[in-house]
TIROMI-556998 format. One line per field, with one value per residue: residue number from 0; residue in one letter; x, y, z of N, C-alpha, C, O in turn. Coordinates in nm, 2 decimals. Last residue first. Layout:
residues N
nr	c(NUM|...)
rest	c(A|...)
npx	c(X|...)
npy	c(Y|...)
npz	c(Z|...)
capx	c(X|...)
capy	c(Y|...)
capz	c(Z|...)
cpx	c(X|...)
cpy	c(Y|...)
cpz	c(Z|...)
opx	c(X|...)
opy	c(Y|...)
opz	c(Z|...)
END
This chain:
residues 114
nr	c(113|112|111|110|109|108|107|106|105|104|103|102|101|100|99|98|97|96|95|94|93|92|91|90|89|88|87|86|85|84|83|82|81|80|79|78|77|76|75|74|73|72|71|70|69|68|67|66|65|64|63|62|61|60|59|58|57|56|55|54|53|52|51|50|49|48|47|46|45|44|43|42|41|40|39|38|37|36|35|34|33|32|31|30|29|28|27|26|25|24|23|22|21|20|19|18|17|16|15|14|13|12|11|10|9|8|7|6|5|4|3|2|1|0)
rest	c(X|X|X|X|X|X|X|X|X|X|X|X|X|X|X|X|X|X|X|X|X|X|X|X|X|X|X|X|X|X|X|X|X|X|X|X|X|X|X|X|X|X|X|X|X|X|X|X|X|X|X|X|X|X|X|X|X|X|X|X|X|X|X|X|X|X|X|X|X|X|X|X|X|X|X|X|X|X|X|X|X|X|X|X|X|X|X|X|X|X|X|X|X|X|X|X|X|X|X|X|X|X|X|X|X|X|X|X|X|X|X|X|X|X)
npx	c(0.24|0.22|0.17|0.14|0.08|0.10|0.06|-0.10|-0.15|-0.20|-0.43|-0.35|-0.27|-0.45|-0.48|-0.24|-0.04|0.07|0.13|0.11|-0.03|-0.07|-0.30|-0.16|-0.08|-0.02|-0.13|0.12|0.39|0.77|0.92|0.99|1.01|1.07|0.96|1.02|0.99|1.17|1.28|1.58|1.55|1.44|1.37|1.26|1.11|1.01|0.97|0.85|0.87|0.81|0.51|0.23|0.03|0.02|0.14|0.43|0.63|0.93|1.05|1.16|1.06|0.81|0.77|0.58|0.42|0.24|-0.05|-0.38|-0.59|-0.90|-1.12|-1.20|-1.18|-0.85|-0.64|-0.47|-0.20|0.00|0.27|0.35|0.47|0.49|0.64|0.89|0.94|0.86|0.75|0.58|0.64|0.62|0.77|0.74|0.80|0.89|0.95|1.09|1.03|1.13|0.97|0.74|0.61|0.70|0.55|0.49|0.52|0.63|0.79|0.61|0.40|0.38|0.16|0.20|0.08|0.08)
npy	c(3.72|3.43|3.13|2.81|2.49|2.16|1.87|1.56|1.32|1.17|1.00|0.70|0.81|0.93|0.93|1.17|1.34|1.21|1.44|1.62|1.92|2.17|2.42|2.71|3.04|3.22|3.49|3.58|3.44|3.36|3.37|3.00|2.68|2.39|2.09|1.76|1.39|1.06|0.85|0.85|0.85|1.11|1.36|1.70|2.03|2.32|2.65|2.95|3.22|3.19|3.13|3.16|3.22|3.05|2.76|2.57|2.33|2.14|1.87|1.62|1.37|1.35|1.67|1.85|2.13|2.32|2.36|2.30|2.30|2.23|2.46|2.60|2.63|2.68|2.56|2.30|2.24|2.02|1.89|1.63|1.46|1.13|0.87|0.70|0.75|0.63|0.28|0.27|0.22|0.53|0.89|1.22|1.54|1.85|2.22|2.47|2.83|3.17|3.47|3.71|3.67|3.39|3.08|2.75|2.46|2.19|1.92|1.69|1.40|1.08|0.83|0.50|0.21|-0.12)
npz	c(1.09|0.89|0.74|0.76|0.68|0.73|0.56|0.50|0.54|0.21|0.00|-0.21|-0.53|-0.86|-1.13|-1.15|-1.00|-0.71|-0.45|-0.17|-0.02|0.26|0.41|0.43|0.32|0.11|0.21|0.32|0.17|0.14|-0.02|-0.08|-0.09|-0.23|-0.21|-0.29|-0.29|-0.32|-0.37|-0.35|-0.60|-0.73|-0.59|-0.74|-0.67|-0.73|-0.62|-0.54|-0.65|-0.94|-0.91|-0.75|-0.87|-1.10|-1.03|-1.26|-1.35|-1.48|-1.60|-1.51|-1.63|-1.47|-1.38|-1.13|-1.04|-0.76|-0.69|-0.70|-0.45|-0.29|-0.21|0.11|0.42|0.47|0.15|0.01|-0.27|-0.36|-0.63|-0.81|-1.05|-1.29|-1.28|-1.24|-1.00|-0.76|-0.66|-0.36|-0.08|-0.01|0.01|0.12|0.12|0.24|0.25|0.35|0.40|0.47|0.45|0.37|0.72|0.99|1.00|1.18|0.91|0.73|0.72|0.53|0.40|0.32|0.17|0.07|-0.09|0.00)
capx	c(0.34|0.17|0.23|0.10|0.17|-0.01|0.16|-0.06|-0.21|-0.14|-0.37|-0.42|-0.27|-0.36|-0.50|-0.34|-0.16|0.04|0.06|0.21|-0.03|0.03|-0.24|-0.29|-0.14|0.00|-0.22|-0.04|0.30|0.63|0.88|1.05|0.91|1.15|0.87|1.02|0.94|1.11|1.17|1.50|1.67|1.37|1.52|1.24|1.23|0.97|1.01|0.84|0.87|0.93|0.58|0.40|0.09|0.10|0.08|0.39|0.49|0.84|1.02|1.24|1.23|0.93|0.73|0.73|0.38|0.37|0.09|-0.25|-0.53|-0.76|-1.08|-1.17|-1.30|-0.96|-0.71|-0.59|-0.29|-0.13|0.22|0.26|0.44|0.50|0.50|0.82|1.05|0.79|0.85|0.56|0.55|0.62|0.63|0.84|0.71|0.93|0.83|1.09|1.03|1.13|0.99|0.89|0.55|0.65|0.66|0.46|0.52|0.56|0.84|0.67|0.43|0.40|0.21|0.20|0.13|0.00)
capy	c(3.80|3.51|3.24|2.89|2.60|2.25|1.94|1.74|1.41|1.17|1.12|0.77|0.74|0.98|0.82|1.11|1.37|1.20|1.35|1.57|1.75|2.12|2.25|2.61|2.94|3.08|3.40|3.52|3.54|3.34|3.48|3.17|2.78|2.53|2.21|1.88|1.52|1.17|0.84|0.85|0.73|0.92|1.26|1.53|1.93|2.20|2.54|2.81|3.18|3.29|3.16|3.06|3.29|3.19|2.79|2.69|2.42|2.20|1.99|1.70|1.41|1.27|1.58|1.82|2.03|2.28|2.48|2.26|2.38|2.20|2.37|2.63|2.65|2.64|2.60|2.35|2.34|2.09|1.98|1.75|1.44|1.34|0.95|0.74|0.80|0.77|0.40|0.23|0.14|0.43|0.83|1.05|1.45|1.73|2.09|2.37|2.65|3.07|3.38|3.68|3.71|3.51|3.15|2.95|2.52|2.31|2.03|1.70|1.51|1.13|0.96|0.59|0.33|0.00)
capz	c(1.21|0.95|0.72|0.87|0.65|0.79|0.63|0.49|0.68|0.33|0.04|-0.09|-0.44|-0.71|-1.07|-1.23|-1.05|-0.86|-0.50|-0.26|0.00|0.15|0.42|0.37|0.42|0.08|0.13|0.45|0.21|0.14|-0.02|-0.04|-0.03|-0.12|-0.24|-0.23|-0.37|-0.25|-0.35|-0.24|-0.54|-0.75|-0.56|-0.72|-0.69|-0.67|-0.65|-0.49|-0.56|-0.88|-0.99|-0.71|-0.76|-1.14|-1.06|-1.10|-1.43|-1.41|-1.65|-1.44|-1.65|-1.45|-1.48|-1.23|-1.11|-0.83|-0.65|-0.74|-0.57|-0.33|-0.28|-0.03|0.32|0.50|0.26|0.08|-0.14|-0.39|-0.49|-0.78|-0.89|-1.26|-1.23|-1.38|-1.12|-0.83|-0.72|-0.48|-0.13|0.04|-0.08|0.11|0.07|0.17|0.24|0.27|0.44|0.33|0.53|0.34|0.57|0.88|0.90|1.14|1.04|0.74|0.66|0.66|0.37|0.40|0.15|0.20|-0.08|0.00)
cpx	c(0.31|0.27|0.17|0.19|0.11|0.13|0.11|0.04|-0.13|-0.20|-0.35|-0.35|-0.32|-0.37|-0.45|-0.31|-0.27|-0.06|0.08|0.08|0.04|0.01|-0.17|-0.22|-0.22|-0.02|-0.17|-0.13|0.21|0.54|0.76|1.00|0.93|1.03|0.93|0.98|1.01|1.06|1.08|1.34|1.57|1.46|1.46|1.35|1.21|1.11|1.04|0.92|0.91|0.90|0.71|0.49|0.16|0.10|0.13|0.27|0.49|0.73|0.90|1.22|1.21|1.05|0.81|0.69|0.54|0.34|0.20|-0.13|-0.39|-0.72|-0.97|-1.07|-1.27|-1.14|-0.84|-0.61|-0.40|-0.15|0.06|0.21|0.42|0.42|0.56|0.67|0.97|0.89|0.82|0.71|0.50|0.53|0.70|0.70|0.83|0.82|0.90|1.02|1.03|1.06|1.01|0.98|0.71|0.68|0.63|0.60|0.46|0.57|0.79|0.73|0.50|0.48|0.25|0.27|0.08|0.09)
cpy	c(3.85|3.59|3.36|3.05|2.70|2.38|2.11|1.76|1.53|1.31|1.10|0.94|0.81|0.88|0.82|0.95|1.29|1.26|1.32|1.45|1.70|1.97|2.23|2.48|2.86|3.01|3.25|3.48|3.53|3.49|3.51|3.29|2.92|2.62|2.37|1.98|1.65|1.33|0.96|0.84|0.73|0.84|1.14|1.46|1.75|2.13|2.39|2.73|3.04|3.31|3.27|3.13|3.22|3.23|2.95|2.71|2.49|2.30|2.00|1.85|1.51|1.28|1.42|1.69|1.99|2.19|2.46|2.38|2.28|2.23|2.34|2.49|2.67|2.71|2.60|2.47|2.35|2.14|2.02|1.81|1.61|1.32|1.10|0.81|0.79|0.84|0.49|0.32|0.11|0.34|0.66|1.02|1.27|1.60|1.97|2.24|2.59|2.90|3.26|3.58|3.76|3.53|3.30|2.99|2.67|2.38|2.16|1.84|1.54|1.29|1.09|0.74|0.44|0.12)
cpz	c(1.34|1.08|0.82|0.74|0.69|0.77|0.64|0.60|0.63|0.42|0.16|-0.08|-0.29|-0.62|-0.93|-1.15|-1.12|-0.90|-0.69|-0.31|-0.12|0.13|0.32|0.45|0.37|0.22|0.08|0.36|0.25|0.21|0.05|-0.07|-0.03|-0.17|-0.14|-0.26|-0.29|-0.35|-0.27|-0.26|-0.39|-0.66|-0.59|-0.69|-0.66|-0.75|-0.62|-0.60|-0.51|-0.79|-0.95|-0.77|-0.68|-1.01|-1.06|-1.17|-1.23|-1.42|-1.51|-1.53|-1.62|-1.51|-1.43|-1.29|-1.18|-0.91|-0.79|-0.76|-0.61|-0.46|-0.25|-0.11|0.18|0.42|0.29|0.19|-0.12|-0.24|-0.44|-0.65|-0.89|-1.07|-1.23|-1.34|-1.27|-1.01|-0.75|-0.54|-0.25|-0.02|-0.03|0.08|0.05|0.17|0.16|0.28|0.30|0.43|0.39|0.36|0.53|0.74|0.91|1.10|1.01|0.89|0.73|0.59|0.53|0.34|0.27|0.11|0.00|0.00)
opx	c(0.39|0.35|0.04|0.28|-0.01|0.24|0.09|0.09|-0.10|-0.27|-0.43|-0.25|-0.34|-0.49|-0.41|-0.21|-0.38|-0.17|0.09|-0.01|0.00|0.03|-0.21|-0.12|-0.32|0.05|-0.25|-0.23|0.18|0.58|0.68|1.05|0.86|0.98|0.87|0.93|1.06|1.09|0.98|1.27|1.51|1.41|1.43|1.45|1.15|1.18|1.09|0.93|1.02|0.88|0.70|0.57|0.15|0.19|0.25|0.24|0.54|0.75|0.81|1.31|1.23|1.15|0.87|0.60|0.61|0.25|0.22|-0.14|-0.32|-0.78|-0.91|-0.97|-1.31|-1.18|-0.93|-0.59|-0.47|-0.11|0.00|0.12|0.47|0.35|0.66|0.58|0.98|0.89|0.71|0.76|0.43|0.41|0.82|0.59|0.93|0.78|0.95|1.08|0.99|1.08|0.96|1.09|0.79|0.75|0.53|0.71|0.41|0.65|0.87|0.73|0.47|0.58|0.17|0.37|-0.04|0.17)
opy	c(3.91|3.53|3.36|3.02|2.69|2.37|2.16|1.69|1.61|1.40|1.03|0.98|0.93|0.83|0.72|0.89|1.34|1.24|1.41|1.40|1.78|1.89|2.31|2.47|2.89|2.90|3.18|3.43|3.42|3.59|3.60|3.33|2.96|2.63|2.43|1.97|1.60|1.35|0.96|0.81|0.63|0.73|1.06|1.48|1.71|2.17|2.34|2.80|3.04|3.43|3.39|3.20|3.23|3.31|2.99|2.69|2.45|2.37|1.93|1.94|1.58|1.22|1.42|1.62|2.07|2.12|2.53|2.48|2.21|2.21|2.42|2.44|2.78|2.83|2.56|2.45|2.39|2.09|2.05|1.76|1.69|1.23|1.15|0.78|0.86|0.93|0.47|0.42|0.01|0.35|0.66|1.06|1.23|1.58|1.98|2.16|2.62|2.90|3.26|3.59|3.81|3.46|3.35|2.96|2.72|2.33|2.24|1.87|1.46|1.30|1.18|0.76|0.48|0.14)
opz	c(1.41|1.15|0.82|0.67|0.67|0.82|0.53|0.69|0.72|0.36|0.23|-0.14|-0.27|-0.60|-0.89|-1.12|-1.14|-0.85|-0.77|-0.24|-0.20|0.22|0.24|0.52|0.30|0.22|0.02|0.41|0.21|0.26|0.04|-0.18|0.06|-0.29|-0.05|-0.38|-0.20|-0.47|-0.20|-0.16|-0.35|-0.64|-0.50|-0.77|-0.57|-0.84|-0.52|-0.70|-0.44|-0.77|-0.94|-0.70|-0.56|-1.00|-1.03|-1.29|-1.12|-1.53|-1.47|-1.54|-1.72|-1.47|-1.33|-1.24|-1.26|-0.87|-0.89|-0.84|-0.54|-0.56|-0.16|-0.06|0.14|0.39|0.22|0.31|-0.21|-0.13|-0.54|-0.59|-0.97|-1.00|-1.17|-1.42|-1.37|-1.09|-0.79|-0.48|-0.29|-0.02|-0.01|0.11|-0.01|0.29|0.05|0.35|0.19|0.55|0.28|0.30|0.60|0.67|0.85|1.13|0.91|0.97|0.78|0.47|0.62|0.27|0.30|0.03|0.02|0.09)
END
């Protein structure tokens, strides 16, 4: 069974950088594009970051020259450096394939605020 463990988040103030990491268990990710996504409270889940399996990346536009995402297939891991952050990128954070998505993991709870 595939496990989605997100880790990383916390309170940040506004300008503030974190780094979000995602371990995935139980299956390989090297050939899956892998994808960041944000919830906040009362409002959809959004998709932040998007990389491919060779390693082309997409932002949503209020990421863009901010955030970047990154993949370690050896490790089996995702990341998501975080920098400039600001009190509208609070949310929960969840890693996932975009297509055909395996369970969702307990987020990682991102706070911006002074």
């Amino acid at each position: 069974q595939v496990q989605l463990v997100e880790s990383g988040g916390g309170l940040v103030q506004p300008g503030g950088s974190l780094r979000l990491s995602c371990a995935v268990s139980g299956s390989i990710i090297r050939i899956y594009s892998m994808v960041w996504y944000r919830q906040a409270p009362g409002k959809q889940r959004d998709l932040v970051a998007h990389i491919t399996s060779g390693g082309t990346t997409n932002y949503a536009d209020s990421v863009k020259g901010r955030f970047t995402i990154s993949r370690d297939n050896a490790k089996k891991s995702v990341s998501l450096q975080m920098n400039g952050l600001k009190p509208e990128d609070t949310a929960v954070y969840y890693c996932n394939r975009p297509l055909n998505p395996w369970p969702w993991g307990q987020g990682t709870q991102v706070t911006v605020s002074s």
